[in-house]
N, C-alpha and C positions, 0 to 999 in steps of 0.2 A: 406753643411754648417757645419762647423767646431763646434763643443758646446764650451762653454766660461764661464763653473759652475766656483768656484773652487773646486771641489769635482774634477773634470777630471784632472787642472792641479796639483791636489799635485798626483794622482795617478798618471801623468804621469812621475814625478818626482822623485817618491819613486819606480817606476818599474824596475822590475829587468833584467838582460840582460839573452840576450837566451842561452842555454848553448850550442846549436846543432847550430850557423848562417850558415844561407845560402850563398853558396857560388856566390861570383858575375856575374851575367850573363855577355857571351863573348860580347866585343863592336868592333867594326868593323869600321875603319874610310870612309867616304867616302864625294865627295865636293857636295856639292845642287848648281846649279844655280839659279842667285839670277837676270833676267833681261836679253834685249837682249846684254847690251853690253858685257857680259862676265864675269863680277865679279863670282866670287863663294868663299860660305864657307867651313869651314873644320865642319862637328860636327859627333857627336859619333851615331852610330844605335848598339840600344841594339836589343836582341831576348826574345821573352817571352819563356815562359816556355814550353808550347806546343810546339813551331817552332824549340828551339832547340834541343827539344825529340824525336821529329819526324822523322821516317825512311821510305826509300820508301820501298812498300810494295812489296816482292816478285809473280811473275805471274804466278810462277810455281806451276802445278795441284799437288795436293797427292793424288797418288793413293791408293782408300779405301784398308783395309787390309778384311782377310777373319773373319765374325763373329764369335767369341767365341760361343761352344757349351755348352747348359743346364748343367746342376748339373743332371747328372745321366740320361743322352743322350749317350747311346755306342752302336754301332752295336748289333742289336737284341734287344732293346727296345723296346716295345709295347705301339703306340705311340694313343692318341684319338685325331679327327679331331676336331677342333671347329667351322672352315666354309668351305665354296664352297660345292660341289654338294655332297660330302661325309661327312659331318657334322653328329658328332656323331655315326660317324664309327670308327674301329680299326683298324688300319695300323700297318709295321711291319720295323722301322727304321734300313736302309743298310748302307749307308754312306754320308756324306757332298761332295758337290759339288762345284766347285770353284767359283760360283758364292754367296753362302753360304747360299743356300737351300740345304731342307734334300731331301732324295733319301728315298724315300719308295714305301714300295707294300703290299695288301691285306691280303695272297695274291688273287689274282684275282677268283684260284678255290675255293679257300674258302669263301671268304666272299663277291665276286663282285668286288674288289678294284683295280685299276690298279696300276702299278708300273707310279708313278709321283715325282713333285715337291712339296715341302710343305714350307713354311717358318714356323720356330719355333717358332715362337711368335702364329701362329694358331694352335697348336696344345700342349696334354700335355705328359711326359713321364711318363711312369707307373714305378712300381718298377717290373712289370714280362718281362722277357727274354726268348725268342727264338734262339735256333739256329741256324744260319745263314752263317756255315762255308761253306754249298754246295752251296751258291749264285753264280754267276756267273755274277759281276755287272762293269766288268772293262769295258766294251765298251760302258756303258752308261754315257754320259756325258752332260751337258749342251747343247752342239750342237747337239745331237739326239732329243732335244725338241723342238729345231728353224721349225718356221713355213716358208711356201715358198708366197713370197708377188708378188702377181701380181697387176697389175694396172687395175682399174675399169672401167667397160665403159660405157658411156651414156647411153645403152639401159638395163646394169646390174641395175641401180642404184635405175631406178624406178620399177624396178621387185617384185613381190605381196611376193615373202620371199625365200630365199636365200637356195640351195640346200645343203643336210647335205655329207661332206665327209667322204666317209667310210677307217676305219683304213687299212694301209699298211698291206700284209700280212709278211715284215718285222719286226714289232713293233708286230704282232701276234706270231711269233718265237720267237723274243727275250722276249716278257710277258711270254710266255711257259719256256723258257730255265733256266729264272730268276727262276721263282715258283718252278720248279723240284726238288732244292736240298734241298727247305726252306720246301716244305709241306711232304718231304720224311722222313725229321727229326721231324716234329712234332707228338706228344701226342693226343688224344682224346680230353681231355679238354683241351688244347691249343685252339685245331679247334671249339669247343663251344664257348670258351672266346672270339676270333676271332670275330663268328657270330655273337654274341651275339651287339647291338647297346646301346650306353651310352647314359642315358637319366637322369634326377634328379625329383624326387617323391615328395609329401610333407613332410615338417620337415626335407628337407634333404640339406646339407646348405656348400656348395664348399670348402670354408677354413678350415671346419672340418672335410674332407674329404681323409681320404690316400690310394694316388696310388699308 
């Protein structure tokens, strides 16, 4: 319902023009049928705004790129765990992997920690560095972590608990081959700070804390 002050019509009257007009939507002619016997008219279809903005939407995938690494994440950073089964250990940051997990190791003689996966968001970088130029970490790669999937069988399924697989004695070599050149070049107190497990005391308070 239209209002009918006059307060509305002198402002509509004293209103000033736009200085940016929009420009006219595209009209398109086309006839309507008007009845079976055939008549038709001519009249104008306009498009709204959305209809003629609108693009059809490409279906092609993007492929993710690899994650950017930390602020002060470099080969031989001494990295702390903050879950999974090593939570609160120290690991010894090698290199990124294409899938854009870290590649670390304990190493294993030192402190228990096997050479694994980590994603950066779990864990933090210290500001101490190890040397890590004797590693030996090129044949490790995403594909030496794929597990082998077999199909279950009726009689596995309802089984009282599921037997544990013992490590390759491949993945025992290449844990050994890795550790050889990282724990040959470490220090004493490296191998302490290594063992040693991170933990927070009272009054001791994360953000005020430097790694």
């Amino acid at each position: 319902r239209a209002p009918c002050s006059s307060f509305w019509l002198k402002a509509q009257a004293h209103a000033r023009p736009s200085r940016h007009p929009r420009a006219a939507p595209p009209q398109q002619k086309h006839f309507v049928k008007m009845g079976k016997a055939g008549q038709a008219r001519q009249v104008f279809r306009t498009y709204g705004k959305t209809k003629s903005a609108s693009k059809v939407k490409s279906t092609e995938m993007k492929t993710p790129g690899q994650q950017k690494l930390k602020k002060g994440l470099v080969p031989g950073s001494v990295l702390i765990m903050l879950a999974g089964r090593f939570r609160g250990r120290r690991a010894v940051f090698l290199k990124q992997l294409a899938s854009g997990l870290l590649l670390v190791t304990g190493p294993y003689a030192v402190n228990g920690v096997p050479f694994r996966r980590v994603n950066q968001r779990m864990c933090i970088a210290t500001s101490t560095k190890v040397d890590v130029k004797g590693a030996d970490d090129k044949a490790v790669t995403d594909a030496y972590f794929a597990r082998e999937k077999k199909a279950a069988k009726k009689d596995e399924m309802f089984a009282a608990g599921a037997e544990k697989k013992a490590l390759s004695s491949e993945k025992k070599a290449g844990q050994k081959k890795l550790d050889e050149g990282i724990v040959k070049a470490m220090k004493a107190d490296e191998k302490a700070y290594l063992k040693a497990r991170f933990s927070l005391s009272s009054k001791m308070y994360p953000h005020e804390l430097k790694f």
